[in-house]
C-alpha positions in Angstrom: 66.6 183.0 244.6 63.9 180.6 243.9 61.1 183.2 245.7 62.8 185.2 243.3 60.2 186.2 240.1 62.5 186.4 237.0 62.0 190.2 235.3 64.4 191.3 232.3 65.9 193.8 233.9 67.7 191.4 236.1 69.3 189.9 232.8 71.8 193.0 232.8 72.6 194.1 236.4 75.7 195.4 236.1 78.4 193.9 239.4 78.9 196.6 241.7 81.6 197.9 243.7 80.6 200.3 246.4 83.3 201.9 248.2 81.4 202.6 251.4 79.7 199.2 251.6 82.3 197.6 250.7 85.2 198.6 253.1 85.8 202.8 253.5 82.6 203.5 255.5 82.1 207.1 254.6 86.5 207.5 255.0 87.4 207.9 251.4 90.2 209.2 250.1 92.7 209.2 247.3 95.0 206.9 249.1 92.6 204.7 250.2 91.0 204.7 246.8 93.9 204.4 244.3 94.9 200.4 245.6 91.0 199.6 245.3 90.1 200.4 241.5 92.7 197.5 240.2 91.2 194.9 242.6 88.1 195.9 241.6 88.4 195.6 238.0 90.1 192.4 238.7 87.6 191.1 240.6 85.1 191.5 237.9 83.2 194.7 239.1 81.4 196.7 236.2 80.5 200.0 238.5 83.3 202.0 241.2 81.3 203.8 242.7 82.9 206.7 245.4 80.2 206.3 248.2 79.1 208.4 251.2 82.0 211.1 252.2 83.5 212.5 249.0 82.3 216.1 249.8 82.5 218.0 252.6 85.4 218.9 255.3 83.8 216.6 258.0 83.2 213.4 256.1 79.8 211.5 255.1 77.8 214.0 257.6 77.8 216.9 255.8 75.4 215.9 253.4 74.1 218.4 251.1 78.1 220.0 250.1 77.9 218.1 246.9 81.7 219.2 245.8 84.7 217.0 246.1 86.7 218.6 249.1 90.3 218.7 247.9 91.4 217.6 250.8 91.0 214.3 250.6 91.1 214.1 246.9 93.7 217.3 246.1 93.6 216.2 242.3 89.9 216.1 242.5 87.7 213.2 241.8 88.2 213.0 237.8 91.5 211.9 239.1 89.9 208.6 240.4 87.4 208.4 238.0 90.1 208.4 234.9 91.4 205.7 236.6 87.9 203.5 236.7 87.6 204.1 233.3 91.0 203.2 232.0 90.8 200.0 233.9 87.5 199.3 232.2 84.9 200.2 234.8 82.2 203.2 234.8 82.3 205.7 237.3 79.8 205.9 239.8 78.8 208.2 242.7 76.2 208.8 245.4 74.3 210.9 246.4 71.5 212.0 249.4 69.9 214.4 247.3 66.9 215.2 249.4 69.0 216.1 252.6 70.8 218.8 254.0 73.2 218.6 256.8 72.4 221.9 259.4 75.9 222.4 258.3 76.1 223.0 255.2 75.0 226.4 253.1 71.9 224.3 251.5 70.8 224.6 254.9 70.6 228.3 254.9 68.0 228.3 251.9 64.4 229.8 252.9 62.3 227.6 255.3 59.6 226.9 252.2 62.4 224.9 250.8 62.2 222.0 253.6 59.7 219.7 255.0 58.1 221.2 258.3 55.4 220.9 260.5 53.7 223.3 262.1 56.2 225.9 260.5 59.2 223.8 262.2 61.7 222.4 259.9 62.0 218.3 260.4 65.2 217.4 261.5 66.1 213.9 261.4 69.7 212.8 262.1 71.2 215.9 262.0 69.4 216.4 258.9 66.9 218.7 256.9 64.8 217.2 254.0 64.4 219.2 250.9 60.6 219.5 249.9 60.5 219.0 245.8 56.9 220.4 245.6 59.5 224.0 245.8 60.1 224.5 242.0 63.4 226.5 243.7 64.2 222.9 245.5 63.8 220.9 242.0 66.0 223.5 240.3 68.9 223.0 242.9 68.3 219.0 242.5 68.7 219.1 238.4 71.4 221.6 238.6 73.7 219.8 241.2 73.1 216.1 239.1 73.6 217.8 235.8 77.2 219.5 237.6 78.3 216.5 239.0 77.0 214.3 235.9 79.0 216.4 233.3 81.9 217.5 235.6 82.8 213.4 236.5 81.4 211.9 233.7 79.6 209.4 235.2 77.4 206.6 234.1 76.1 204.9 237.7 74.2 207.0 240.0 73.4 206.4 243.4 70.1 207.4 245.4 69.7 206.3 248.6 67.1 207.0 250.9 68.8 207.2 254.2 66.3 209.6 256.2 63.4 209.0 258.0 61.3 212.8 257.2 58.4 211.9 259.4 55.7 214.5 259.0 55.8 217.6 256.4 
C-alpha cells in the first residue's frame, strides 16, 4: 500500500464477494449459493456477485449462453438475487462479453462477426472473440447487458478479460 498513489475513487470501493473467486469455481448453484449470501452479508460484503457458470448446461465453458440455465437455479437467478438484496447487499454478475464458446448459438453468427485472420476465425481456449467494429456485434453486446441488467436488477457488473485474441 505505501507504492500505492491515493486517487478518490479508491475512497468508495465497495467490499466484494465473488462467488467464483471466492469458493464455487465456475460450480454454482442454488444450493450452493443460498448458505453463502448470509455469511456474506455478515461478513461485511457490499457486492454478491454470481461468477463464471450461471448460464449454460455445461458450466463456466459455455460462454456466450448469457441465460440462467434452470437447472441449476430452477427458480431462476432473481431468486438469489432477492435474497442479496433483502440481506442488504447489491446484486452483481459477470460476464465475458466478447467471447463465444464454439458451443453456443452466438457462435453460429456470420464470420464478419469474429476476429479472424486470414479469413480464419481465432480460437483461443475453446473460444471465439466477438469483433465490436460489427455494428451487428455491438447491438448483441447492449441488448444482452440491457436483458440481463433489467431482468436481475443488478447494480455491480463484472468484465473480465479472460482471452488471449492474438491477431484479428
Amino acid at each position: 500500500a505505501a507504492c500505492k498513489i491515493p486517487h478518490p475513487v479508491d475512497d468508495r470501493c465497495p467490499v466484494i464477494f465473488n462467488d467464483y473467486m471466492n469458493c464455487l469455481w465456475g460450480f454454482a448453484n442454488r444450493e450452493k449459493s443460498l448458505p453463502l449470501i448470509p455469511r456474506a452479508a455478515d461478513a461485511g460484503c457490499e457486492v454478491y456477485m454470481v461468477d463464471g457458470g450461471w448460464y449454460g448446461k455445461e458450466g463456466w465453458q459455455e460462454i456466450g449462453d448469457w441465460h440462467e440455465d434452470r437447472v441449476k437455479y430452477p427458480n431462476g437467478l432473481n431468486e438469489i438475487f432477492d435474497l442479496v438484496r433483502n440481506r442488504g447487499m447489491i446484486p452483481g454478475l459477470w460476464m465475458e462479453i466478447e467471447s463465444a464458446a464454439q458451443s453456443v448459438p452466438l457462435a453460429q453468427q456470420p464470420d464478419d462477426w469474429f476476429l479472424s485472420v486470414r479469413g480464419v476465425r481465432n480460437l483461443f481456449n475453446g473460444c471465439y472473440h466477438l469483433d465490436f467494429r460489427h455494428p451487428d456485434v455491438r447491438a448483441f453486446a447492449d441488448e444482452t447487458f440491457d436483458r440481463v441488467i433489467e431482468k436481475y436488477g443488478l447494480g455491480y457488473m463484472k468484465l473480465d478479460y479472460n482471452r488471449t485474441t492474438m491477431l484479428g
